[in-house]
N, C-alpha and C positions, 0 to 999 in steps of 0.2 A: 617472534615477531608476527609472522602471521596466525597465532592463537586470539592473538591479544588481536589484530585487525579483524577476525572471524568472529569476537566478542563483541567487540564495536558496531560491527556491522549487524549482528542480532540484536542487540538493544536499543539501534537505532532503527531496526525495522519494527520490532515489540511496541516503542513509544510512540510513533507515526499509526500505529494501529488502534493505540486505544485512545489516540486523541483527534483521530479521524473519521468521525462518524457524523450524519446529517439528521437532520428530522423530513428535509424535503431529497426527493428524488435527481433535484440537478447537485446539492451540494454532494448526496450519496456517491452522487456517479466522479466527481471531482475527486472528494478525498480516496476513494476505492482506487479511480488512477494514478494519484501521486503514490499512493501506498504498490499498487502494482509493481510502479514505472522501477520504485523506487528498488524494491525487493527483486522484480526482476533483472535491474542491471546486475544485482551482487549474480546471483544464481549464473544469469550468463557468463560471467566475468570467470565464476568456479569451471563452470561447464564446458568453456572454448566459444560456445554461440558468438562472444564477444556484448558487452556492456549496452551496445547499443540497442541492437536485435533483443536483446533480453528484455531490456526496458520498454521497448515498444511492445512487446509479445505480453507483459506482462501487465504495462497500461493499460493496452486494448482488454485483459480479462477482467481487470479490477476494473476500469469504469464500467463496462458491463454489468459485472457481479452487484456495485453500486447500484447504477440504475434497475435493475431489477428485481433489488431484494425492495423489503419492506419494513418501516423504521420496527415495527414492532415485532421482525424475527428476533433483534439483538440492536437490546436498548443499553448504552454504557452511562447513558445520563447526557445532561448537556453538553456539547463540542466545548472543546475548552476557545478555540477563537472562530469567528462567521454566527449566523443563525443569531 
């Protein structure tokens, strides 16, 4: 049971990745937080921090990493929704 949850929870953070990307710097910093928020509660959740702590800790680096990067380090094509 928890293999199969640990599977789930990788393919659901792999899909959020490749269909969360911006062309402008506010949707970047967006998708990069939900992607964060999202990845860092599982980690927490593994680790003890607790789900909460993780997802903020992990928000706060992905919208950063969003806002700062630049669409043409890593282009995956059109956002499949926004833009």
């Amino acid at each position: 049971m928890t293999t199969n949850l640990r599977n789930l929870a990788i393919l659901a953070v792999t899909a959020a990745t490749l269909a969360g990307c911006g062309y402008n710097q506010g949707s970047r910093a967006l998708s990069g937080g939900a992607i964060g928020a999202g990845a860092g509660a599982i980690v927490g959740a593994v680790t003890g921090i607790g789900p909460g702590a993780g997802a903020a800790i992990g928000g706060g680096v992905g919208a950063a990493t969003g806002a700062f990067t630049n669409p043409n380090d890593l282009n995956l094509g059109k956002p499949l929704v926004g833009n």
